[in-house]
C-alpha positions in Angstrom: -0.7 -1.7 -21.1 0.5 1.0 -18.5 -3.5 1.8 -17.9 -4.8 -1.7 -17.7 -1.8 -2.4 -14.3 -2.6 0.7 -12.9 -6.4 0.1 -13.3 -6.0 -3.4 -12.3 -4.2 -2.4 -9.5 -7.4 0.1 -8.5 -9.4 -2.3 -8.8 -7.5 -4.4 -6.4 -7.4 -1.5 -3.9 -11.3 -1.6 -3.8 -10.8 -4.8 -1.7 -8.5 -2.9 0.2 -11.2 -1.2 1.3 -13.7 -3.1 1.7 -11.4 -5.6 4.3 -11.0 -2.8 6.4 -11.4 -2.7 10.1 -13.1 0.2 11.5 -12.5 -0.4 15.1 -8.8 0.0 15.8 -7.8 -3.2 18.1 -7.0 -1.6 22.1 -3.9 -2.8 23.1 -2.4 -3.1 19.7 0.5 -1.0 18.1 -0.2 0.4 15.0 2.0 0.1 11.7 2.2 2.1 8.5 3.0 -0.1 5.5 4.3 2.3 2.8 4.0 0.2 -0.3 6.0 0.9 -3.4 5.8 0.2 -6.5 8.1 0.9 -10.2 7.1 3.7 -11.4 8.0 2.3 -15.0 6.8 -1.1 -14.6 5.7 -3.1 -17.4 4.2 -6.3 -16.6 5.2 -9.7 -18.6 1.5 -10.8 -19.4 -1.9 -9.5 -18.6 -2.3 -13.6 -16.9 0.7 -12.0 -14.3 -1.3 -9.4 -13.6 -4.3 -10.8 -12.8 -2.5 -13.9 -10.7 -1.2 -10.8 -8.7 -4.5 -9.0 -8.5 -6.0 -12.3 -7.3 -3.3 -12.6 -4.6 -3.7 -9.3 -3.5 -7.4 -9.6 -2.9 -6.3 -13.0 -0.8 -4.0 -10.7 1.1 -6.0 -8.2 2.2 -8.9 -10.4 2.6 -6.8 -11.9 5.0 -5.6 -9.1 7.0 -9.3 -8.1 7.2 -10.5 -11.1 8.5 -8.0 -11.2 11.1 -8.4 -7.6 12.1 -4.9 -6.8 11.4 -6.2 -4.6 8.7 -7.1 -0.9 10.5 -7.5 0.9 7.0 -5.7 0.8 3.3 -5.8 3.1 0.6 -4.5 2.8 -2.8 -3.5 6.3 -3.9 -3.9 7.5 -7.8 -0.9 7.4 -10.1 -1.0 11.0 -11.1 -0.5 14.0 -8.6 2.0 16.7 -7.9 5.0 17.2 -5.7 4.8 20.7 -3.5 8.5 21.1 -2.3 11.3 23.3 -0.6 10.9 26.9 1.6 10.0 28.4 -2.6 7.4 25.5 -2.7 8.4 24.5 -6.3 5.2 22.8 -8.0 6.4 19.7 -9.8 3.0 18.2 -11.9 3.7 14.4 -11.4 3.6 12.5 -7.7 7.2 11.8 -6.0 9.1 9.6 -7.2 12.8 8.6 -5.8 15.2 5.8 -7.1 12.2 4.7 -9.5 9.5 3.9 -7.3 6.5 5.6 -5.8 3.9 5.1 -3.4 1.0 3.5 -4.8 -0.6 2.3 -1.4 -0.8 2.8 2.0 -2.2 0.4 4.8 -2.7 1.0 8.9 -2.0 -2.6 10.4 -2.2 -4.0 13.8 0.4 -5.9 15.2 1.9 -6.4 18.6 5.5 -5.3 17.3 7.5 -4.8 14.5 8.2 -8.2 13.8 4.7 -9.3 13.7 4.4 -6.4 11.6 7.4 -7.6 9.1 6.3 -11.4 9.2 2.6 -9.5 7.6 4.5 -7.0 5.1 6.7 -10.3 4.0 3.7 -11.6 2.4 2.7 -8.5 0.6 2.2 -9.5 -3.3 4.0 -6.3 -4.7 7.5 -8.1 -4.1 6.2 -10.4 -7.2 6.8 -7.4 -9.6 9.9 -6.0 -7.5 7.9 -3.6 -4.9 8.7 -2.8 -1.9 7.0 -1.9 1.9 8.2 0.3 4.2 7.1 -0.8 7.8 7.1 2.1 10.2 5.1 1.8 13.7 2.9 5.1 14.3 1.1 6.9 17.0 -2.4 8.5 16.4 -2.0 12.1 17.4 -5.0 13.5 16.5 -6.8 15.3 19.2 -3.8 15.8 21.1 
């Protein structure tokens, strides 16, 4: 059951991509939504999971459409964690208080409440997710 969320989940995060801008909007401030999920979540039925798959593609089609979406990714479940001046190697991704990061979107917004009021509709708070909403500056090339 684990397998089928996580690869219903993937298959979600293909519409991530395929929503996303590839122009960033001028005169628009940028926002990282860090979006977390239970790392031991089991869903109820397979019908929740696909009513939350189907929302999620809404979502992001969405954000696409309105160009609020500058790019989204939907990271793997597996990794490793590098950590500390010894750089211990830990063979599973981060995980802190239960949850870890399963994706990661760019979003335009003209401030952090508009940015909130587009994270408030996020469907990972159906299965008890959370975002972080951070604003961010593109340093590269700098």
């Amino acid at each position: 059951m684990k397998k089928y969320v996580f690869l219903s989940i993937a298959f979600a995060a293909l519409a991530f991509s395929s929503f996303a801008q590839q122009v960033v909007n001028p005169g628009k401030t940028q926002f990282l939504f860090i979006i977390r999920f239970k790392a031991d979540f089991k869903p109820s039925s397979d019908e929740a999971v696909k009513a939350n798959i189907k929302k999620w593609q809404e979502y992001m089609g969405e954000l696409g459409k309105s160009g609020k979406l500058a790019s989204g990714y939907r990271v793997a479940s597996d990794g490793l964690t590098i950590s500390g001046t010894g750089k211990s190697l830990k063979s599973e991704p981060y995980v802190t208080d239960g949850d870890q990061v399963s994706s990661i979107l760019v979003i335009n917004a003209e401030s952090m409440d508009a940015a909130k009021a587009i994270a408030d509709k996020c469907p990972v708070f159906e299965f008890g997710g959370s975002v972080e909403v951070r604003p961010v500056m593109n340093t590269a090339g700098q």
